[in-house]
C-alpha positions in Angstrom: 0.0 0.0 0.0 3.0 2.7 1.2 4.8 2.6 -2.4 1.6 3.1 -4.4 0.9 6.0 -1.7 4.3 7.6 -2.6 3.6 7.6 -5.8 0.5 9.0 -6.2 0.5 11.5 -3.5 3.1 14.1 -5.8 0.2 14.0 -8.3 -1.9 15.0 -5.6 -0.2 18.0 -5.3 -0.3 18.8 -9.2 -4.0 20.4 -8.2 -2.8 23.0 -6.1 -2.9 26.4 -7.1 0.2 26.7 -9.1 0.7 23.8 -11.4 3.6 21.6 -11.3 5.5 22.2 -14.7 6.0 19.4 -16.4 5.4 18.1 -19.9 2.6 15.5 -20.3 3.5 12.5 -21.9 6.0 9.4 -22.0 8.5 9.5 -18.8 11.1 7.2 -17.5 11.0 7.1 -14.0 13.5 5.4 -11.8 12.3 4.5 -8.2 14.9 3.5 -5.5 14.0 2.0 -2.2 15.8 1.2 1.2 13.9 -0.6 4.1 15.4 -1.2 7.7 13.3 -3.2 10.1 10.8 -5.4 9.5 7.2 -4.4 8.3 4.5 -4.2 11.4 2.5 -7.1 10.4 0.4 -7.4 12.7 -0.3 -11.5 13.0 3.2 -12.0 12.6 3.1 -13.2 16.8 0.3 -15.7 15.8 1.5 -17.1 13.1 3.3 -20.9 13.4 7.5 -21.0 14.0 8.1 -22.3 10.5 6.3 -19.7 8.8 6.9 -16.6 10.8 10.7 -17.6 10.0 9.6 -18.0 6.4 7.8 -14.4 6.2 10.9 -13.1 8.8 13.4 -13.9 6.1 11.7 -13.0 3.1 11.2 -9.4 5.0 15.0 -9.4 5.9 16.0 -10.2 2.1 14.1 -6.7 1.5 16.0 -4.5 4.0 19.4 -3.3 3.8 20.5 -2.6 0.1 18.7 0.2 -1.4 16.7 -1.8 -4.4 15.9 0.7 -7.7 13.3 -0.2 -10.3 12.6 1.3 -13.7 9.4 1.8 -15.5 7.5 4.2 -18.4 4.9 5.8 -17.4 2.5 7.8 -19.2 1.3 10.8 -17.7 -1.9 12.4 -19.3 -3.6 15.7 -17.3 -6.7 13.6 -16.8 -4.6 10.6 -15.2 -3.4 13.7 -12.9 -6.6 14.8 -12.0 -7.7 11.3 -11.7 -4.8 10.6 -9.1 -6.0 13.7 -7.2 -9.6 12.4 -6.5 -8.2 9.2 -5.7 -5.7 10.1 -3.5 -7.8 12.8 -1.3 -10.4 10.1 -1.2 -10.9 9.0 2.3 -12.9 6.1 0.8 -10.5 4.7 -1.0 -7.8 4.9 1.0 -6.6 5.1 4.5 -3.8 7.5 4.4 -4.1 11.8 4.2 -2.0 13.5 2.1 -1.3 17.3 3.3 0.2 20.0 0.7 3.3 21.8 2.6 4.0 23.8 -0.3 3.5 23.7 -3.8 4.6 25.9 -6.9 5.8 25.2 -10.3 9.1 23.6 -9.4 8.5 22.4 -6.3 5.7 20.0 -4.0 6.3 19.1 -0.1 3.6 16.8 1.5 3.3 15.1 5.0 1.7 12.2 4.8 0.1 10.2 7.8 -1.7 6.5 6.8 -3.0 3.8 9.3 -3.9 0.7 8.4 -7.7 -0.4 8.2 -7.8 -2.4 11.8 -5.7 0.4 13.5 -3.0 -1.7 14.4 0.0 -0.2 12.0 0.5 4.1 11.3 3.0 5.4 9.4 4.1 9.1 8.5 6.3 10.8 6.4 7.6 13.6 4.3 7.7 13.7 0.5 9.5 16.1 -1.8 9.3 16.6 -5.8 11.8 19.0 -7.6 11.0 20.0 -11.0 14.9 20.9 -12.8 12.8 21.3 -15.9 9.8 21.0 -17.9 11.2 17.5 -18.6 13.4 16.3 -15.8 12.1 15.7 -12.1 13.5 14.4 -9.1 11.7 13.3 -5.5 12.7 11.7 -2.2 10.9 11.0 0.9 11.3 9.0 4.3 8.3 7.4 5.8 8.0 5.3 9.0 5.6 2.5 9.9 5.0 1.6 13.8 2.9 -1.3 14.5 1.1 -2.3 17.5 3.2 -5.2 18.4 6.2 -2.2 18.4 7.5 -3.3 15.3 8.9 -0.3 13.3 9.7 -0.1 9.8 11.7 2.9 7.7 11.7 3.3 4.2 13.8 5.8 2.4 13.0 6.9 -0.9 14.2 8.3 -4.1 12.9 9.2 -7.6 13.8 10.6 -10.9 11.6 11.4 -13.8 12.8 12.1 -17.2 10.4 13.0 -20.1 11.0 11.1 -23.4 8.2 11.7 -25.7 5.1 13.6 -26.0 3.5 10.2 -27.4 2.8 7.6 -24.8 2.6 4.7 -28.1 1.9 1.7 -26.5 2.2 2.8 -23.1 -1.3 3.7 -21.0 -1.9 6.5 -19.3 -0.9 6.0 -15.6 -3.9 4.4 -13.6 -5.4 2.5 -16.3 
């Protein structure tokens, strides 16, 4: 849930007052991720020896070495706006974006989520940096605390660079 949140939440910000100024279209984006700790899943206690090992290890393999993926993306103005209803839904989600500040080459949000039973919350801060209309770059830190004192921290780091004002086969982000 977390990742997706980072994602969308810049768009979020795209609505404010002053547009974000970037170029709608194709983008590489480059997303890099470092966890410490261990997610605050909250039946991890319950669960039998040989599995919590199994889900303890698979967790561990995911901390410690930042881990960067790659992807096109195609960004459209109505995928944007479509991002901001989504993402200030409280409906469909269970996290609330707040605009910091936001003008054409810059968005800050704090973000604070909690997890549907209560039991996990996590917070953060998230920056976007426009260089230019077609070159972005973001980073952000969030932290997850579970009930069972668990505490997860996840640093984050983006960069967006506009290749084409035709997505081709790419859809629109969302679809």
């Amino acid at each position: 849930m977390f990742p997706l949140v980072v994602l969308l939440c810049p768009m979020a910000s795209w609505g404010a007052d002053q547009a974000f100024d970037i170029k709608p279209g194709l983008w590489d984006l480059a997303n890099t991720v470092q966890v410490s700790g261990l997610p605050p899943i909250p039946n991890l206690d319950q669960m039998a020896p040989e599995q919590r090992a199994r889900v303890e290890s698979a967790m561990k393999g995911m901390a410690g070495n930042p881990r960067t993926n790659t992807a096109q993306s195609c960004i459209t103005r109505e995928g944007i706006e479509k991002a901001i209803a989504k993402t200030n839904s409280t409906k469909t989600n269970n996290c609330a974006p707040k605009l910091v500040s936001a003008s054409a080459s810059k968005v800050e949000l704090h973000i604070d989520c909690a997890s549907e039973k209560g039991d996990a919350k996590s917070n953060g801060d998230i920056m976007i940096q426009r260089r230019d209309p077609e070159h972005f770059t973001g980073s952000g830190t969030i932290k997850s605390v579970g009930a069972n004192g668990r505490i997860m921290d996840m640093k984050w780091s983006m960069t967006g660079t506009f290749v084409s004002s035709d997505c081709g086969n790419v859809k629109p982000a969302g679809q």
